[in-house]
C-alpha positions, 0 to 999 in steps of 0.5 A, spaced: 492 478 515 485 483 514 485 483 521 491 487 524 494 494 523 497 495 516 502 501 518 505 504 513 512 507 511 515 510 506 524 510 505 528 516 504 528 519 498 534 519 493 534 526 494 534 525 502 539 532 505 540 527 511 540 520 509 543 517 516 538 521 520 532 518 515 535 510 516 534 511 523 528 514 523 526 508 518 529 503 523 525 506 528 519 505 526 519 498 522 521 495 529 515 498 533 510 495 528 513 489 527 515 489 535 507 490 536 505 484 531 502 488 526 504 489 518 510 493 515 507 496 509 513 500 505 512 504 499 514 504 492 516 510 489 510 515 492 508 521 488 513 518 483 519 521 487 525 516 486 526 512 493 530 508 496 528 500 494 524 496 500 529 490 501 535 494 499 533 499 506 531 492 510 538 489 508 541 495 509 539 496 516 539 488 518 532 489 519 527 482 521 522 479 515 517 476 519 512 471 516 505 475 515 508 482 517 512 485 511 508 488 505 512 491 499 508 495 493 510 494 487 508 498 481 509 498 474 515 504 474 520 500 473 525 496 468 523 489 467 531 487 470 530 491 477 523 488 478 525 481 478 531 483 482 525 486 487 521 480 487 527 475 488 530 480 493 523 480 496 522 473 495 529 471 498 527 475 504 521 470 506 517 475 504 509 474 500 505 479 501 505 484 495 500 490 493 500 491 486 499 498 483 499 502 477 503 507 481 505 513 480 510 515 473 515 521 473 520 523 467 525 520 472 522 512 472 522 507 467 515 505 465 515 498 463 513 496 457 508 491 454 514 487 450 518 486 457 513 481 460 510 478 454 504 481 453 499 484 447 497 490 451 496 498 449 500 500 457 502 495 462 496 496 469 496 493 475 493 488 472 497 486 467 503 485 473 499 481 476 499 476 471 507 476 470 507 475 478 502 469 477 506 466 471 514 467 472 513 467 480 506 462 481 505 461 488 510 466 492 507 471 493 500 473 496 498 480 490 494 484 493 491 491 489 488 497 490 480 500 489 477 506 489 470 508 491 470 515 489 471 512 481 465 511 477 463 505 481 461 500 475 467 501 472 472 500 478 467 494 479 469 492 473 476 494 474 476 490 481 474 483 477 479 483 472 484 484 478 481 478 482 482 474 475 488 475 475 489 473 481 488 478 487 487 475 493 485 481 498 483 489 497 486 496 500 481 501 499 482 509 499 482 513 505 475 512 507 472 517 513 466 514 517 461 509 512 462 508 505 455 505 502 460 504 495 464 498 499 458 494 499 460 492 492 467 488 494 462 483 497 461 479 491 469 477 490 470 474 497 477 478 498 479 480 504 478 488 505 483 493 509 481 500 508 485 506 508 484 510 514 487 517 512 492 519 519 493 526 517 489 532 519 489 535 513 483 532 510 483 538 504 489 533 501 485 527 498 481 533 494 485 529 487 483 523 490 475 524 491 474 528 486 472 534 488 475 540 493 475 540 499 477 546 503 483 547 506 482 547 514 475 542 514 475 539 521 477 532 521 480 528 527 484 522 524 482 519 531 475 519 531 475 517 524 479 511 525 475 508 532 469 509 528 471 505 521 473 500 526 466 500 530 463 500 522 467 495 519 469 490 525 470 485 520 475 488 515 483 490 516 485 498 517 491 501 513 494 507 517 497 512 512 501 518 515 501 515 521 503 519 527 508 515 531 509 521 537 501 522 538 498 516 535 502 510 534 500 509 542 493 510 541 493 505 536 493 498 543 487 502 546 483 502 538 484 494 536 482 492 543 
């Protein structure tokens, strides 16, 4: 599973102007990566914008749910009764492979409260999920989480452990461009590791995410950056975010080879 292209695809919004044209573009696109024997990897919610659920999508347009090909994020922003719902759709499906993530909230999404799962908590995390997944659903799926290098690093180590404690089986990092010294820390936890290679050419958009400004119009070749974390970190998988499916999804062949 860490070593294969994990491409990423987004459903249509709720709010979508043209949803048949969105379902078909979304077709499209999860055949090719699952025709090409790589990884599906279908958002929740992104940016906190009411989307359309993964499995009601995939059932919705009949689409394949192979084995190891299909990972669905799920985060904290939703209502216990339609996070079981997920899971068990997911589950139905054939499907194991979860990333857990906090997520991104909005005053439209119902955050899910500590009393829901059963647990003492101040918020529910990624970490806290984790831990209703191992205990209502044991042995059903594979839960995978996110890291940050460009938080303090000590504190996100210490993040990563209690997620490995609560039962993380791999890792999907943060975009990274080039070499990240900072990934050495994921060593100790014998993880799989897939990192986030950023596909767009507007570098300036990951100014949040890295904490500092970066310029709008910073050159940056996606491509580059992506044969060059393959040669730094041949051992690890590679997350394609904001793929291009015109230009750089036939490049893709040329890149694993």
């Amino acid at each position: 599973m860490d070593k294969i292209f994990h491409v990423e695809l987004q459903t249509p919004k709720r709010s979508s102007e043209d949803i048949e044209k969105d379902l078909r573009v979304f077709e499209d696109k999860y055949r090719k990566v699952v025709e090409a024997g790589w990884i599906v990897c279908v958002t929740d919610n992104p940016m906190g914008l009411l989307s359309y659920g993964a499995m009601e999508t995939i059932d919705l347009l009949d689409l394949p749910v192979r084995p190891g090909q299909l990972m669905v994020h799920l985060n904290t922003f939703h209502p216990k009764r339609e996070l079981d719902e997920i899971l068990e759709a997911f589950a139905s499906a054939g499907g194991r492979q979860l990333l857990v993530v906090s997520g991104d909230g909005s005053q439209r999404l119902h955050r899910l409260e500590p009393a829901e799962v059963g647990i003492d908590c101040a918020t529910v995390t990624s970490v806290e999920l984790l831990r209703y997944i191992d205990r209502e659903y044991p042995g059903r799926f594979t839960c995978g989480v996110a890291f940050n290098p460009y938080e303090p690093l000590d504190a996100e180590l210490a993040k990563m452990r209690r997620k490995a404690d609560a039962g993380a089986s791999f890792v999907i990092t943060q975009p990274i461009i080039g070499r990240d010294e900072r990934l050495a820390g994921l060593e100790p936890f014998g993880l799989p590791v897939i990192l986030d290679a950023w596909m767009s050419k507007k570098l300036h958009l990951l100014s949040e995410c890295v904490g500092h400004e970066i310029p709008e119009g910073t050159p940056y070749d996606p491509m580059g950056n992506l044969r060059e974390l393959r040669r730094n970190y041949p051992g690890y998988g590679l997350y394609l975010a904001i793929l291009g499916f015109k230009t750089q999804y036939p490049l893709l062949n040329e890149i694993w080879a």
